[in-house]
N, C-alpha and C positions, 0 to 999 in steps of 0.2 A: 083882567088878563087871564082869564080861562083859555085853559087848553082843550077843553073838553070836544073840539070840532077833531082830534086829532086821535086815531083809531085807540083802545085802551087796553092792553092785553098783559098776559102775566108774562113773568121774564122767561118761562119754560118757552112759551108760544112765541118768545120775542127771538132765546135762542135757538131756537128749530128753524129759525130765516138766514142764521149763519152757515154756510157750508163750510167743508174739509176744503183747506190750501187756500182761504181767502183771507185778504188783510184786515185787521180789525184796530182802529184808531181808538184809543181808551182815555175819557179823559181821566185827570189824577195828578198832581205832581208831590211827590211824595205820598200818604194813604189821603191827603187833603183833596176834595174835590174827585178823588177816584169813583169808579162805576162800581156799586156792591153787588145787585142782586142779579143782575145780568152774565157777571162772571161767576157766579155761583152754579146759577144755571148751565151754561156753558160747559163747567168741569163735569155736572152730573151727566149730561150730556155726552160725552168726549167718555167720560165712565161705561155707561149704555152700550153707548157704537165700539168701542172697544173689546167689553164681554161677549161680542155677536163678530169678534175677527174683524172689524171696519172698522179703515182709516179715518183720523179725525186729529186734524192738528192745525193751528191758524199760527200766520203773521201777527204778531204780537205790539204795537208803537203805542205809548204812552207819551208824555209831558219828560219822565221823571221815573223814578221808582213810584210804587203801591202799593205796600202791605199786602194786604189778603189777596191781593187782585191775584198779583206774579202767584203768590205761594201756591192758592186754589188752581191756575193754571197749572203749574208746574207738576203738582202733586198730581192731578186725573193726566199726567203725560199729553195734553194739549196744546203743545207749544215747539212750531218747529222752528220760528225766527222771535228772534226778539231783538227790540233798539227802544232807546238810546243809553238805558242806564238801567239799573236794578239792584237791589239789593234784599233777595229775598235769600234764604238760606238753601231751602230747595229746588232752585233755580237756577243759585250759583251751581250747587252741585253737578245737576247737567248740564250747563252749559261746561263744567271742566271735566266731564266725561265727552265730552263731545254729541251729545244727544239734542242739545239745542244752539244754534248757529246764534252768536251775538255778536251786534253792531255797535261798537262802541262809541259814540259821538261827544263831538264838543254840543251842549244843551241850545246853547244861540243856533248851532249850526243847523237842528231839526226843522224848525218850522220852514227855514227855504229850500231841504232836502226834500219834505214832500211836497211843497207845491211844486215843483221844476220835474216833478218824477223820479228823483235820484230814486226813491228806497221803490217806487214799483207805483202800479195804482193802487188807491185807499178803497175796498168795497166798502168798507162797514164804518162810521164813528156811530160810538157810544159813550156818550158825554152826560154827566153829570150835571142838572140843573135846579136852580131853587124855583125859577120859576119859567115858563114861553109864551110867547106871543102868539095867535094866530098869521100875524106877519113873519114870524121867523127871527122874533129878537128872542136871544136866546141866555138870561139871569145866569150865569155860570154858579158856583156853591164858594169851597171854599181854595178855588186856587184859580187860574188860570189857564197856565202852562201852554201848552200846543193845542188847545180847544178849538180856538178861534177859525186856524190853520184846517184841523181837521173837519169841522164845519164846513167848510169851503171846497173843500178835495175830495173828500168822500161822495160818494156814489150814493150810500142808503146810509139815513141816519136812525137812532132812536136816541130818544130822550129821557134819562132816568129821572123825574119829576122828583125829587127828594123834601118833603117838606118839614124833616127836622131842622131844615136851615134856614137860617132869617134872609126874607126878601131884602135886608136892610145892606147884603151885603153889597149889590149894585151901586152902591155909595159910594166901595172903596176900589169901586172897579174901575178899571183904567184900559179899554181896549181900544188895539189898532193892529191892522194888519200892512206891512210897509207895501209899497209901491216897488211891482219891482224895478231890476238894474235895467237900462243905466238910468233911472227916471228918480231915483230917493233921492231928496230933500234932506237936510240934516235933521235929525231928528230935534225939534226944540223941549226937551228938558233939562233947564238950564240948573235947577237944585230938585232933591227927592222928592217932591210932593208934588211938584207938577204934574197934570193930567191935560194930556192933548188927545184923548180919544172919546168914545162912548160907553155908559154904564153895561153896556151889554154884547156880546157875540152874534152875529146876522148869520143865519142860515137860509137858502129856499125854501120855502115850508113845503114844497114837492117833496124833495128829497126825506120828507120825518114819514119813515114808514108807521111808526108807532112810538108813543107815550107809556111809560110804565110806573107805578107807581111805588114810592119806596118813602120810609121814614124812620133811619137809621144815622146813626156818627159815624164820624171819619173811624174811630175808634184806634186813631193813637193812642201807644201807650206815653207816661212821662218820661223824662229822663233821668236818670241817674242823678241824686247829689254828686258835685265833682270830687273826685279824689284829693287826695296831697299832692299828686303828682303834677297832677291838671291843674289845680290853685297853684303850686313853683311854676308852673309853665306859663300860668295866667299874669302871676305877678313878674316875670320877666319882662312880659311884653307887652306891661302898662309900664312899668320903669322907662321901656325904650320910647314909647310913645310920648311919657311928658319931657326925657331929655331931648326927642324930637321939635318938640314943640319949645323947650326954651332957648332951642339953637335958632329959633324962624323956619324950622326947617317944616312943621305945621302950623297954620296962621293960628290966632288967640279962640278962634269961633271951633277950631277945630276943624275937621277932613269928614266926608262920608265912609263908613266901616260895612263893610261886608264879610260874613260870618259864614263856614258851611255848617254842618249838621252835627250833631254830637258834644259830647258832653268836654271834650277841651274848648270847640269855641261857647258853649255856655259859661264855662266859670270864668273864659277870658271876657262875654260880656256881662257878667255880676262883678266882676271887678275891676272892670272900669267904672261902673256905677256907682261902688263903693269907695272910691278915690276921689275926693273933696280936690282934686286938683285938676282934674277930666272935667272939663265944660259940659253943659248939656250938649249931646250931638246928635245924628239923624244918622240912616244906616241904607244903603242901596244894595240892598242884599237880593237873594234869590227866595230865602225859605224866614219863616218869622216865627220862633220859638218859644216853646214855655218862660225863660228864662225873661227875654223883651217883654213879657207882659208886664212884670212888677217894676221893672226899670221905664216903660212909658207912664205907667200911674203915678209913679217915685217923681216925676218930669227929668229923669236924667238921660231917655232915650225924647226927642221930640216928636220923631216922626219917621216910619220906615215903609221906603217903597220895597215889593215884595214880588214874589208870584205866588206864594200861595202859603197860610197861616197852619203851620204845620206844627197844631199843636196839640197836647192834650184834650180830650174829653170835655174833664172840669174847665182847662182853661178856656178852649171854647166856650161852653157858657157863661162864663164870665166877661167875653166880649161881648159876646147876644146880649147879656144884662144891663151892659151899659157903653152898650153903640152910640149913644151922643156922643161920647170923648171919643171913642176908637174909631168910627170913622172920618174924624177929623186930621186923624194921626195914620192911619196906615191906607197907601194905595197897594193895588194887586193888578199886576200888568202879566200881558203873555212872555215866555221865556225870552222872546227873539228882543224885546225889550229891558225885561230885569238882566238880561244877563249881556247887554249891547255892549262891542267893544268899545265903539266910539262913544257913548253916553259913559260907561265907565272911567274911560280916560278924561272926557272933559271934565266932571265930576273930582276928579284927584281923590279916585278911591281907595279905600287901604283894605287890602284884602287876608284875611286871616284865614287859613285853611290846614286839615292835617293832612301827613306823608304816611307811609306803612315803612317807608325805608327815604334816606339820603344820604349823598354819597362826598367822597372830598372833592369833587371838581364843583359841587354845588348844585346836581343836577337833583331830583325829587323824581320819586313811585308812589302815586297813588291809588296802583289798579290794580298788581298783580304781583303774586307772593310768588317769591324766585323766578321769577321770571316767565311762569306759567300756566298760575292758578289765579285765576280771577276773583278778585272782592267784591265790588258794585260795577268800579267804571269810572271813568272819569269825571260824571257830572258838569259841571260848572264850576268846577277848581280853574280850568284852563282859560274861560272868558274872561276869569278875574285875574290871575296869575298874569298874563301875559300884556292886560292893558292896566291894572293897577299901579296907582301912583308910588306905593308900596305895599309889596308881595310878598309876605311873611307865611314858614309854614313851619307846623306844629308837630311836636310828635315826643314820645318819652322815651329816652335817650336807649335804653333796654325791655323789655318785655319777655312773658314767659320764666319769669324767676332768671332774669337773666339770661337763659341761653339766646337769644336774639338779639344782636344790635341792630340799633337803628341807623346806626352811623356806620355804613360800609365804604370799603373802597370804590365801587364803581352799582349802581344800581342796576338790578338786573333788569327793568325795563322802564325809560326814561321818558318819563309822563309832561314832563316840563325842566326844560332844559337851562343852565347856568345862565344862559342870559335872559331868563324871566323871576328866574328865583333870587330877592334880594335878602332876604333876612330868612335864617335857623334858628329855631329854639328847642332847647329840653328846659327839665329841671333842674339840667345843671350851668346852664347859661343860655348867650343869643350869641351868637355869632351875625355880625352887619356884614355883609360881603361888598358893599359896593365900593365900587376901585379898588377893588384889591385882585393881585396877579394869581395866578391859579398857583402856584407855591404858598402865597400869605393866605390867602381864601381855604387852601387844604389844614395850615394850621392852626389858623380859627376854628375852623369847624372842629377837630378833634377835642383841641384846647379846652375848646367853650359848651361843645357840646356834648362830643362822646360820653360814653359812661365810662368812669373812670378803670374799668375791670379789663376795658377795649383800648384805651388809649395808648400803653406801650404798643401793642400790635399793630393798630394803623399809622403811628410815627416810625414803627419798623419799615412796617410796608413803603411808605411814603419817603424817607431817605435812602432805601434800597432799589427806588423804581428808575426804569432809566428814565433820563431827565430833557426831555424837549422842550417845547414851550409848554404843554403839557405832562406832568409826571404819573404816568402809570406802567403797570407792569400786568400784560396781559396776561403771561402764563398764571400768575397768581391772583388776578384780579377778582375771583369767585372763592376765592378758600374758603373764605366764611361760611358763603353757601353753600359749599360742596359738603364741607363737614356737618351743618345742618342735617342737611338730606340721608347723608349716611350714619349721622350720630344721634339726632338729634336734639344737638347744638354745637354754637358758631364758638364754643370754647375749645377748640383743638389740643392746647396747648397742656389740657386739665387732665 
């Protein structure tokens, strides 16, 4: 499987064939599987023509967030659009200066935004691969995400040939690109391991201007040990999960689990793992973390379909080392698949995710602080939220030494709304919302969750609100955050 027929050049020469104002598809979803040397290049680039008074900024689409990718863009001021998701530090920043225009998508909703042309046409994909065909099959590395898509859409391709990564991984690969409407077939995955596609991504080999060579890591950092916090919040909602399960209300084999990123749904999965009363189970997640590693080897995790192994360094090599068991156990599909509503819902997947803020009607923020400052994005909370069999979301009850609650009266921007959101937790309880009328649902949630320093304040607010079938009280609905912004904290009353 030599590429060697396909022109060889360095990434300086590969980026000097991108122009100013054109869109560039990157593959990546999270730093896993991203483009390194390419966007390296790029930024120096965008540096150059910058010191010389010359424009240079590209259309940005990825899978997913990228580590270094976004950061290096963002840093040489390279970036006038970006979608679907991010989570770089210097990225956000402009984008909440207004310097770079961001598209904030549901992650499913990407791969069929570019092929139909919503986001524009694709000149460039730069895709990450372990190994190609002279036919134009194309090993992806260590994710999937919108590869497959941008393969297909893009105008000029190159290939970042990356051979720190095991050819082995084509193993765990699960590609398919859907058929479009009104022509799709239900998608047959009928439990997580199934694989109904090909080990590899098709491109026209016309379209591969050039091959470049790279042999570097994703170079994920690990996560955090969990806190105390994160452990009360983990054990809350393994409690709920086996009182679930001895009502019938999850069958004895257990539900598929889906986790987002960070270090509360890590200790919520190290502790289910540690719970002698949790079945072994299987996970139809989006991202597969440090955390999943020792809980598949432990056989407490079975098997997790994925998009992309978004892990450490070390732990990467410790899959490479012993790929006979792991890819037995993890497939890696495109986003439009790990993250499919309908496969979700048939599945009856329970979906774990955290908020920045939620509010007493039960609605969740997971994007944007006050209502105007952007964090990452949306991600792949909302594929799961919205078609999950139960939709649990996370968050520590106060933050910042307290001056922030996380339990407000009304969310200042409503990222998934009370009839997706079934279940709140902190460290100081869960609140179960389902059936309940939006008066019992408001004082659950304080009850069970607020932090206790907040809670006379929002049963203030909440018997003082005028009372429809909904009770709130606009003129006061932001105090919290009014006083925030002008004090800096939601403690007015101090």
């Amino acid at each position: 499987m030599s590429p060697l027929h396909f022109p060889r050049i360095s990434a300086e020469e590969a980026a000097a064939f991108i122009e100013d104002k054109q869109t560039v598809a990157f593959s990546g979803f999270t730093a896993a599987g991203s483009a390194k040397a390419i966007p390296r290049a790029l930024a120096r680039r965008a540096k150059e023509l910058h010191a010389k008074g010359e424009s240079y900024k590209l259309n940005v689409l990825t899978g997913a967030s990228t580590g270094q990718l976004d950061d290096l863009l963002a840093e040489a001021e390279a970036v006038a659009w970006r979608a679907p998701y991010q989570s770089s530090r210097i990225m956000r920043k402009q984008i909440n200066e207004n310097k770079i225009e961001f598209t904030d998508m549901h992650l499913s909703h990407l791969p069929q935004a570019v092929l139909f042309g919503f986001l524009g046409p694709v000149d460039w994909a730069v895709i990450e691969a372990a190994e190609i065909t002279k036919d134009g099959r194309v090993y992806l590395s260590t994710s999937i995400g919108a590869s497959p898509t941008f393969l297909h859409c893009a105008e000029k391709v190159i290939i970042e040939l990356n051979r720190y990564h095991s050819v082995r991984l084509s193993e765990m690969a699960d590609v398919v690109m859907l058929p479009t409407p009104p022509h799709r077939n239900p998608i047959p995955i009928y439990e997580p391991l199934n694989k109904i596609g090909l080990p590899y991504a098709l491109v026209d080999p016309k379209k591969i201007v050039a091959v470049i060579d790279n042999n570097e890591p994703d170079g994920m950092a690990p996560l955090h040990q969990p806190d105390e916090i994160s452990r009360r919040i983990a054990h809350q909602v393994v409690d709920f999960l086996l009182d679930e399960q001895r009502a019938g209300r999850i069958p004895p084999e257990f539900l598929p689990l889906q986790a987002g990123v960070g270090n509360i749904a890590n200790a919520v999965m190290s502790t289910l793992g540690d719970d002698p009363d949790i079945p072994p189970f299987l996970m139809f997640t989006e991202v597969f973390q440090d955390g999943l590693i020792d809980l598949m080897e432990q056989g407490h995790l079975l098997g997790a379909s994925t998009c992309s192994l978004t892990v450490s360094d070390d732990n990467l090599q410790r899959i490479y080392n012993n790929m006979d068991f792991f890819t037995q156990r993890i497939v890696l599909r495109p986003q439009e698949l790990s993250n499919n509503p309908g496969v979700i819902r048939r599945l009856g997947v329970i979906a774990l995710n955290t908020a920045l803020e939620f509010d007493l009607g039960g609605h969740s923020n997971s994007t944007h602080v006050c209502g105007t400052e952007l964090m990452n994005g949306i991600g792949g909370s909302g594929d799961f939220t919205r078609n999950a069999y139960l939709s649990i979301f996370m968050a520590p009850s106060a933050i910042k030494d307290g001056k922030i609650s996380t339990v407000v009266p009304m969310v200042t921007h409503p990222d998934h709304n009370e009839h997706s959101v079934q279940v709140l937790v902190t460290e100081h309880g869960l609140a179960d919302l389902r059936g309940l009328g939006p008066r019992e649902k408001s004082r659950a949630i304080i009850d069970k969750c607020a932090h206790p320093d907040y809670r006379d304040y929002l049963h203030r607010y909440l018997e003082g609100s005028p009372s429809g079938h909904i009770s709130q009280n606009l003129r006061d609905a932001f105090q919290l955050h009014v006083s925030l912004l002008e004090t800096g904290t939601m403690k007015f009353w101090e």
